[in-house]
KEDO-158323 format. One line per 5 residues: number of its first residue (from 1); their letters; for each residue z, y, x negated of C-alpha. Coordinates in nm, 2 decimals, padded with zeros to 4 digits, m for minus. Each point is the difference from the previous one (the first is absolute). Layout:
<nodes>
NUM = A = Z:Y:X; ...
</nodes>
This chain:
<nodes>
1 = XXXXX = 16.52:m14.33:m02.21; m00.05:00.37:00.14; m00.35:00.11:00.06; m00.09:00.33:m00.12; m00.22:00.04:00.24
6 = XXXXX = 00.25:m00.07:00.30; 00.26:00.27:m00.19; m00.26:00.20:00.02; m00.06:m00.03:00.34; 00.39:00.02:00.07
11 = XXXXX = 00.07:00.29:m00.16; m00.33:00.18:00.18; 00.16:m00.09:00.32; 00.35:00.14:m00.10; m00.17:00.31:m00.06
16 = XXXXX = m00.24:00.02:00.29; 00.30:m00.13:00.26; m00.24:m00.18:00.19; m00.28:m00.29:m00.04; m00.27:00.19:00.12
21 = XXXXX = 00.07:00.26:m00.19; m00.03:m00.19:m00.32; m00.32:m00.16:00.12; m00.17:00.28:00.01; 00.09:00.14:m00.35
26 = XXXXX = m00.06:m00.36:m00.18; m00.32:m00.08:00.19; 00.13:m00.32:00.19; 00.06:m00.11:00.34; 00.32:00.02:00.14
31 = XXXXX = m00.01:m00.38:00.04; m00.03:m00.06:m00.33; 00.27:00.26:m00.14; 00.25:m00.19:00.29; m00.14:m00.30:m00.15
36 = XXXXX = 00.12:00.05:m00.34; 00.34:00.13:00.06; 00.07:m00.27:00.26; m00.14:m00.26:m00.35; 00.25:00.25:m00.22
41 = XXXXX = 00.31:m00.03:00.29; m00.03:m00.36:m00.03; m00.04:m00.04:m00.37; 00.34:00.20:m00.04; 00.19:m00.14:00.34
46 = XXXXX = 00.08:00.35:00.10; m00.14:00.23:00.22; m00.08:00.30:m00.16; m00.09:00.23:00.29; 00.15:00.09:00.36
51 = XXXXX = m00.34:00.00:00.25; 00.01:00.28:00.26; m00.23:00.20:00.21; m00.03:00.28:m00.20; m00.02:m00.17:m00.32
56 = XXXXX = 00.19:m00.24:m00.24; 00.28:00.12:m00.23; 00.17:m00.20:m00.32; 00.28:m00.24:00.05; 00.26:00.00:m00.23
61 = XXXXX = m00.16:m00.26:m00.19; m00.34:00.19:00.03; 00.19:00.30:m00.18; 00.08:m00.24:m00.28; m00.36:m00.14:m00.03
66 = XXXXX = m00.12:00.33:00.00; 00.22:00.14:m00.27; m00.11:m00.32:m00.22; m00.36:00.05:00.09; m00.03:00.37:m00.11
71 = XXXXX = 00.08:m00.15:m00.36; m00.19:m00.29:00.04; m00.35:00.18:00.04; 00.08:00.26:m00.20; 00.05:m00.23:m00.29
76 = XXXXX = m00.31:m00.20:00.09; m00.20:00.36:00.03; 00.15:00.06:m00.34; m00.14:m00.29:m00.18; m00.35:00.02:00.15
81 = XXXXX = m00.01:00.31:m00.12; 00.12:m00.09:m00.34; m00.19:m00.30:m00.02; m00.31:00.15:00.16; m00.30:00.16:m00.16
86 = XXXXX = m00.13:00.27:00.25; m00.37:00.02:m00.14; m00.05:m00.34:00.03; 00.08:00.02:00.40; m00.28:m00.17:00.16
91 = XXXXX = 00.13:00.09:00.37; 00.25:00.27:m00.11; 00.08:00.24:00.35; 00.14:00.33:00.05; 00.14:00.14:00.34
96 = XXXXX = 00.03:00.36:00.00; 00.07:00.24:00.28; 00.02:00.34:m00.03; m00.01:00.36:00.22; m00.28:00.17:00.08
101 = XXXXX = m00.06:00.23:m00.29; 00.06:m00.25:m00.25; m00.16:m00.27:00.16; m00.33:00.17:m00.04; m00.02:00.24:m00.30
106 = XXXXX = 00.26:m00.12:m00.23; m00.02:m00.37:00.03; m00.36:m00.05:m00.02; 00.03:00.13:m00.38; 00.33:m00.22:m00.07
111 = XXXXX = m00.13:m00.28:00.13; m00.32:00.04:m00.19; 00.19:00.01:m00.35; 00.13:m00.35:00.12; m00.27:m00.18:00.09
116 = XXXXX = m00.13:00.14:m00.35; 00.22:m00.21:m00.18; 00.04:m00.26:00.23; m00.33:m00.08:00.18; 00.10:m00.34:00.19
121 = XXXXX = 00.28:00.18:00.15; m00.03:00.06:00.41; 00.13:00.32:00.14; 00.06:00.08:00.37; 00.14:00.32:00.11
126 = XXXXX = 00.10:00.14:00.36; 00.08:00.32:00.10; 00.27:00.08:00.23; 00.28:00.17:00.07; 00.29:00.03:m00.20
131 = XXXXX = 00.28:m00.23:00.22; m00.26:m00.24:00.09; m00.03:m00.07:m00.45; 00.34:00.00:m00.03; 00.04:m00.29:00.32
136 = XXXXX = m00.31:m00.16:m00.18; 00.13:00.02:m00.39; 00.36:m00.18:00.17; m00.17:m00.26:00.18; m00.20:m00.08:m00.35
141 = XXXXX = m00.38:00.06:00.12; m00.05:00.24:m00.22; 00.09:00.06:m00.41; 00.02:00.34:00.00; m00.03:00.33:00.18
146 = XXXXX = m00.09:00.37:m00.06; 00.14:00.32:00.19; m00.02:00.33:m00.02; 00.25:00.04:00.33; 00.33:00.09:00.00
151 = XXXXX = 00.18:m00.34:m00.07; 00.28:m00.05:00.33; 00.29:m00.21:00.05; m00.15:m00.32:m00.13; 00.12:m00.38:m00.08
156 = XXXXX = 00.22:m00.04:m00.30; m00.24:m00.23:m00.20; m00.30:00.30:00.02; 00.00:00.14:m00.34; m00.24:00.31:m00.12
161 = XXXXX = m00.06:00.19:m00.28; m00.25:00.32:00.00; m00.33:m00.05:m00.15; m00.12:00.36:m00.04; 00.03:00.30:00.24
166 = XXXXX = m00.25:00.17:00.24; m00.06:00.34:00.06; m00.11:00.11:00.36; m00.23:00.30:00.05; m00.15:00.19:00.23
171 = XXXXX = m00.42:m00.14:00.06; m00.23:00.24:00.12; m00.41:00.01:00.08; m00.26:00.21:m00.11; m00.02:00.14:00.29
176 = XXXXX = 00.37:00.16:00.04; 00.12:00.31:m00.13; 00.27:m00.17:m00.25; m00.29:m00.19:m00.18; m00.07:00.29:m00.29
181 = XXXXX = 00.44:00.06:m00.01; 00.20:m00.14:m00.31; 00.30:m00.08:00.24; 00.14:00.09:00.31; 00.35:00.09:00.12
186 = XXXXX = 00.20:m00.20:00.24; 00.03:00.25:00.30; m00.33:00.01:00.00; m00.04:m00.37:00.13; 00.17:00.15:00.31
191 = XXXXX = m00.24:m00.04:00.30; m00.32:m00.12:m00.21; m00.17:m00.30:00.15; 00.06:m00.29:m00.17; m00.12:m00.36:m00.01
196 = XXXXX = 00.33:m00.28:m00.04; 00.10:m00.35:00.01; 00.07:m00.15:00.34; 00.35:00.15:00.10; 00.19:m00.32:m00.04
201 = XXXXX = m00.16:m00.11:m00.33; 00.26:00.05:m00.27; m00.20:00.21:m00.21; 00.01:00.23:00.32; 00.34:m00.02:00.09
206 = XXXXX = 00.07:00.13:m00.38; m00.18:00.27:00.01; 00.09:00.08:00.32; 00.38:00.01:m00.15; m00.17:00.23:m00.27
211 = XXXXX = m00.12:00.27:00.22; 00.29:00.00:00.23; 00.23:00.07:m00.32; m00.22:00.26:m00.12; m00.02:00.17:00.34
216 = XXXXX = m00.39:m00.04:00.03; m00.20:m00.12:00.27; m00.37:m00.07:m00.08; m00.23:m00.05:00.32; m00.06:m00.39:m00.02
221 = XXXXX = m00.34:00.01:00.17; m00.12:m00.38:m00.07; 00.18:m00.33:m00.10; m00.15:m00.29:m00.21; 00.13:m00.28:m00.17
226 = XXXXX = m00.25:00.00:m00.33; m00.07:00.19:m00.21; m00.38:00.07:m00.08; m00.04:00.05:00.38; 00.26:00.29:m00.09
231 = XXXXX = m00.17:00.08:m00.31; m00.34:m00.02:00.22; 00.13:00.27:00.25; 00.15:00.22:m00.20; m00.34:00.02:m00.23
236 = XXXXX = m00.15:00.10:00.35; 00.25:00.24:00.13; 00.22:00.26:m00.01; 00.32:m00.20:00.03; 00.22:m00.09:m00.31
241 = XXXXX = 00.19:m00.33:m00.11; 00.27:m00.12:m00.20; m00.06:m00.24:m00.24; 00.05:m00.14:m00.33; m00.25:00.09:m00.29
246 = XXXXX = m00.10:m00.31:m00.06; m00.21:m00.04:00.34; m00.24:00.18:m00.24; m00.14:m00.28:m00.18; m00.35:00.11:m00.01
251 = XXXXX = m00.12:00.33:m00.21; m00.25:00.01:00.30; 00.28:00.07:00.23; 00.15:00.28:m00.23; m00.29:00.25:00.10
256 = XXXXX = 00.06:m00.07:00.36; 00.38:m00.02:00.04; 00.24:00.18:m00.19; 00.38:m00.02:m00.09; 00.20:00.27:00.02
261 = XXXXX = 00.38:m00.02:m00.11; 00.29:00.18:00.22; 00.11:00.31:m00.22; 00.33:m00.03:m00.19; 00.01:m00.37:00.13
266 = XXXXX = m00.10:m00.36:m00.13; 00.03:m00.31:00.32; 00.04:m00.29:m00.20; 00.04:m00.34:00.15; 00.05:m00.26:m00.20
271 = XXXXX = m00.20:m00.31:m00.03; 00.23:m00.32:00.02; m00.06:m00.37:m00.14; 00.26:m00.22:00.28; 00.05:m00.34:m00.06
276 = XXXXX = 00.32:m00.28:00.16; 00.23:m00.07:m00.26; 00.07:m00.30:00.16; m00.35:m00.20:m00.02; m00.12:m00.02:m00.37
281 = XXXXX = m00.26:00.20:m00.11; m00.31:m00.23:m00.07; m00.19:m00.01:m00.31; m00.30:00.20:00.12; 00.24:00.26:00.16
286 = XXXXX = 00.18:00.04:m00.38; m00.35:00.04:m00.13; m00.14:00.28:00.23; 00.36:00.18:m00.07; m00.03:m00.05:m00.34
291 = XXXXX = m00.38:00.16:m00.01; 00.15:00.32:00.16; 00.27:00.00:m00.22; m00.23:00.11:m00.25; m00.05:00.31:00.12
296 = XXXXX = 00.25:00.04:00.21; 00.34:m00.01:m00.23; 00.30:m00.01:00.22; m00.13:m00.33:00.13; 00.13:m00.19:m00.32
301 = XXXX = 00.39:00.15:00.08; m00.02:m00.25:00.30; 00.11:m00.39:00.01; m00.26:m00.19:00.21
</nodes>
């Protein structure tokens, strides 16, 4: 009879192309994932994948098993989850990476309402960047993911639906001569020094597309990749940011920093739950959507 476990590990290396590669995003040696489809190869007296240099790719009969293995764990997802009792997870575990932004001021608060109801459950989340998720959510070492960039040409199993939208504005100090303004006007971003992203950071390469369109060209006069350290300098300076208002988590921070909106215009950049249509989504996964379902309503239009 089929293992589960070895389909499992078949259809990671489908995905990932190579043995390494699947390795890595199941937390096993490469020994052991060769081992296991060598034990599966055998088992069916086919070979399933062509070996190569740069990688493995299906056989004919690998494409067959892989068709018939997509419905095979999806079935067996589906009736843990039927079957299973989430609160009663003693070792329950949730993988969640997300981008910068909502890695560290919305998630904490999402995450929070989870463990609320569901104490025993374990959460991990990374933070990276948006292709690296989207390799990650294919290869199945992660349940979900969280973006706020600009979604690109991605594999046809990623799926996404927005969770709520974010509005950019311009952050200022105390110190600059914005801070007592109730907005400010695009042209004058022209020439103003400014504190970014790292230049080939996503976030970055958006907004550079943003001012180019608009025909403005702010003076970029530092680069860092988090942040409070932005936050930090622009407290301390006269230089301005970009950034979306929830950075501002702490009323503290609000006499220190302040958000002014572009006159006549509103950035929004939507907030985005991704998941692979392809792996099934796990009980815990279903319950942490299910908890931000409640306050955020489009969530409930999707099939999971």
């Amino acid at each position: 009879m089929l293992s589960l476990y070895e389909l499992k590990i078949f259809s990671t290396v489908a995905q990932a192309g190579s043995f390494s590669a699947a390795a890595q995003a199941m937390f096993l040696t490469q020994s052991s994932i060769s081992q296991h489809i060598d034990n599966l190869e055998k088992q069916l007296g086919v070979q399933l994948f062509e070996r190569g240099n740069r990688g493995v790719s299906l056989t004919t009969e690998g494409k067959e098993l892989e068709r018939h293995s997509k419905q095979l764990l999806k079935l067996a997802a589906d009736a843990e989850r039927e079957l299973t009792r989430v609160a009663n997870l003693e070792n329950g575990h949730l993988r969640i990476g997300a981008t910068i932004h909502t890695a560290g001021y919305m998630l904490p608060e999402w995450l929070q309402k989870l463990q609320d109801v569901y104490p025993n459950i374990k959460v991990s989340l990374v933070t990276d960047a948006e292709e690296t998720l989207i390799n990650k959510l294919v290869l199945g070492s992660l349940d979900l993911g969280f973006t706020e960039e600009d979604l690109p040409v991605i594999p046809v199993d990623i799926r996404n639906v927005t969770v709520r939208d974010s509005e950019l504005f311009v952050m200022v100090g105390g110190g600059h001569p914005w801070f007592s303004r109730s907005h400010v006007t695009l042209p004058e971003l022209d020439g103003q020094s400014m504190i970014a992203f790292p230049h080939n950071s996503t976030y970055r390469r958006w907004l550079d597309r943003f001012f180019t369109e608009q025909a403005v060209a702010p003076a970029i006069t530092a680069e860092y990749g988090e942040p409070e350290a932005i936050k930090r300098l622009v407290s301390a300076g006269q230089h301005f940011a970009m950034l979306p208002s929830c950075v501002l988590v702490d009323e503290t921070e609000r006499h220190k920093l302040h958000m002014l909106p572009l006159a006549g215009m509103h950035i929004i950049r939507p907030v985005k739950l991704l998941w692979c249509s392809s792996i099934p989504i796990s009980p815990v996964a279903k319950a942490f959507i299910d908890i931000l379902a409640r306050e955020y309503q489009n969530l409930n239009t999707v099939q999971f």
